[in-house]
DOMARPA-383702 format. One line per 4 residues: number of its first residue (from 0); for each residue z negated, y negated, x negated of N, C-alpha, C. Coordinates in steps of 0.2 Angstrom, whole numbers, plus 5000, padded with zeros to 4 digits. Layout:
BEGIN
NUM	Z,Y,X,Z,Y,X,Z,Y,X | ...
This chain:
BEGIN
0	4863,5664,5046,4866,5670,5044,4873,5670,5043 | 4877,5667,5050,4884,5667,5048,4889,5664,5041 | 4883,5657,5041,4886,5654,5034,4883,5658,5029 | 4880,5663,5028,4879,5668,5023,4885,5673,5023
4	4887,5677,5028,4895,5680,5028,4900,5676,5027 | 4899,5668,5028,4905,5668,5027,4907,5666,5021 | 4903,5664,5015,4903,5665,5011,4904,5670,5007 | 4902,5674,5008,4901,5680,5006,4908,5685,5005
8	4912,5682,5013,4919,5685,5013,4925,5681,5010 | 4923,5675,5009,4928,5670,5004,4927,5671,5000 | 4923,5672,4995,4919,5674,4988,4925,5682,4986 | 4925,5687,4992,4928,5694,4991,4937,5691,4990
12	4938,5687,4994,4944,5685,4996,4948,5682,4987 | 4943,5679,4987,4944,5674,4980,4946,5681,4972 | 4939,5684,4975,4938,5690,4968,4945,5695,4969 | 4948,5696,4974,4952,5700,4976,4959,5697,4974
16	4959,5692,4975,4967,5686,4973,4968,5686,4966 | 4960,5688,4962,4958,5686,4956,4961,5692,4955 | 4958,5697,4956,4960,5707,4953,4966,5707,4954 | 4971,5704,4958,4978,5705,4960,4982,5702,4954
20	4979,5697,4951,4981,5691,4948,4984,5696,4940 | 4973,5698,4938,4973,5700,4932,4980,5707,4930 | 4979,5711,4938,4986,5717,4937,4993,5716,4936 | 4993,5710,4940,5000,5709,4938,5003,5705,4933
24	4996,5701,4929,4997,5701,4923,4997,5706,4917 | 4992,5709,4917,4994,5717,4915,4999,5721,4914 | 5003,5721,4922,5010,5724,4919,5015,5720,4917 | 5015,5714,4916,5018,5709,4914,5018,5712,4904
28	5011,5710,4903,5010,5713,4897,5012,5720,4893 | 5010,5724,4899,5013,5731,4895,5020,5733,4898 | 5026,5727,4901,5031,5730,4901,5035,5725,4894 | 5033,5720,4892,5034,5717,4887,5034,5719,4880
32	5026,5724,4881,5025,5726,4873,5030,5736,4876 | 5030,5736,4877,5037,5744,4879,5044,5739,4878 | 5046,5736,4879,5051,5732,4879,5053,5731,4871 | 5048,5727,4869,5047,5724,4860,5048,5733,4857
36	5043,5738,4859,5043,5744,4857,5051,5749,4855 | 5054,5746,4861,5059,5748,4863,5065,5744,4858 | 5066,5739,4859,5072,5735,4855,5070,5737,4847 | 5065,5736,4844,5061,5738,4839,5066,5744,4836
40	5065,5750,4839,5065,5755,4839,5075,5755,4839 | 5078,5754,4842,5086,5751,4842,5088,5748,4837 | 5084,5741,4834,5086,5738,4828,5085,5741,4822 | 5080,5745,4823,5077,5751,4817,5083,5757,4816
44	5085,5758,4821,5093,5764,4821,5100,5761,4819 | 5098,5756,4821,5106,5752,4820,5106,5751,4814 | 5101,5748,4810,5103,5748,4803,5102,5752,4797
């Protein structure tokens, strides 16, 4: 039974490092396309 939790909590551990992973790449992503939106938007006035 215990090597059933302990897997069980490594397994959470992993998923969790993973979900951290996938957010921070996320805002990674949507501070990059606001960024492009943004300079975009400056180059388009300037000229």
């Amino acid at each position: 039974m215990k090597k059933k939790e302990k897997k069980i909590k490594e397994s959470k551990k992993q998923l969790d490092k993973g979900q951290i992973f996938v957010k921070i790449m996320a805002g990674v992503l949507a501070v990059l396309m606001v960024a492009g939106t943004g300079i975009t938007l400056v180059y388009a006035l300037m000229a």
